[in-house]
Steps between C-alpha positions, in 0.01 A plus 500: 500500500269190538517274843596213318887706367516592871753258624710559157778701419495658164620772266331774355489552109717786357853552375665300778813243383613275828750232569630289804173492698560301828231448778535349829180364674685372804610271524548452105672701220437517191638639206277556186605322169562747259528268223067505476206612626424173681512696836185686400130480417343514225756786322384768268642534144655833657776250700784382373821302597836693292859527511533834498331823541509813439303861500469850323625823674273682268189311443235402822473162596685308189672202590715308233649112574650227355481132496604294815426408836546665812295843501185540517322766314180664527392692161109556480321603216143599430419062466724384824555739767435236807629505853758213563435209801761297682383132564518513864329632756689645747500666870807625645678577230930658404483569126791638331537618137663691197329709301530762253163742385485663138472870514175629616355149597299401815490140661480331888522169651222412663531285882185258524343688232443777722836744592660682247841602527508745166788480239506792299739710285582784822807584351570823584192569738571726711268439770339127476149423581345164582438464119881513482767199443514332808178695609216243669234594325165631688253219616167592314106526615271496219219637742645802582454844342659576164850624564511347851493154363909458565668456839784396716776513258840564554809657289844431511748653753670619209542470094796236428314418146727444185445570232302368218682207357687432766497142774380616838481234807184509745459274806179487677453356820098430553320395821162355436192607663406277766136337550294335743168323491451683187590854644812711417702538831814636344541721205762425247829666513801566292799474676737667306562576108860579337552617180826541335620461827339716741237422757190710393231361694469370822229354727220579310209368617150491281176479595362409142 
């Protein structure tokens, strides 16, 4: 992360396909145009705008699509394997999505550049971790020890994950951190996240 993505939102870089991305910065809504990648800055050769989609049971992380507008498609290679940024910058933010993961691959969407909520293929995890779909990934401190560098994250209430090559629905409700005279007075917060359907996180609040 770099201070000048921090008011973005963006997505990471592997095996994620997504579709019907709305975001509400009160009092607006907006709903992303699927039809390019006008919404976006500066997009890698690994994005791409398709019809259709779909994924290998067997192989990791291979995506296949067709021509056509509407889906969005993230397939990095060894050449383009760049994170994706909205246009806007946002603070209090809803943003609500479908996705589907190839087997074995490992994304996030990032709020102001800064708090991950992981998307991951969990199916069948027993036990979720903060590295976990719908996990909020640990806030990070390059100073500290080796092994000690991660903290603060937070997994699931439960597993609802489908399975690879299949549309799952996220909401994310996100309450900006709050700043006065140049000094943080109130840590960020996500209010809630549902996946599939199910509330999995709730009041979390961040200190990153």
């Amino acid at each position: 992360m770099t201070l000048n993505s921090f008011k973005h939102c963006s997505l990471k870089t592997i095996g994620l396909v997504a579709s019907c991305i709305a975001c509400q910065t009160l009092p607006a809504q907006t709903k992303i145009d699927a039809t390019n990648l006008n919404a976006f800055q500066n997009p890698g050769g690994n994005w791409h705008i398709a019809g259709d989609a779909r994924v290998s049971l067997i192989e990791n992380n291979a995506i296949t699509f067709t021509d056509g507008v509407g889906i969005l498609v993230n397939q990095p290679n060894n050449k383009a394997h760049e994170d994706l940024f909205f246009n806007f910058h946002h603070g209090d933010l809803d943003i609500e999505f479908d996705y589907l993961m190839a087997k074995s691959s490992n994304s996030g969407i990032y709020l102001q550049g800064r708090y991950e909520v992981q998307l991951l293929d969990s199916w069948t995890v027993l036990n979720p971790k903060s590295s976990d779909n719908g996990g909020i990934y640990e806030c990070w401190d390059s100073t500290k020890p080796a092994g000690q560098n991660g903290y603060q994250g937070y997994a699931p209430r439960q597993n609802v994950s489908l399975a690879p090559g299949l549309w799952q629905h996220m909401k994310i409700s996100f309450q900006a951190p709050v700043f006065k005279d140049g000094q943080k007075i109130s840590n960020a917060k996500i209010l809630k996240i549902e996946l599939n359907g199910v509330l999995i996180q709730e009041n979390v609040e961040m200190a990153c």
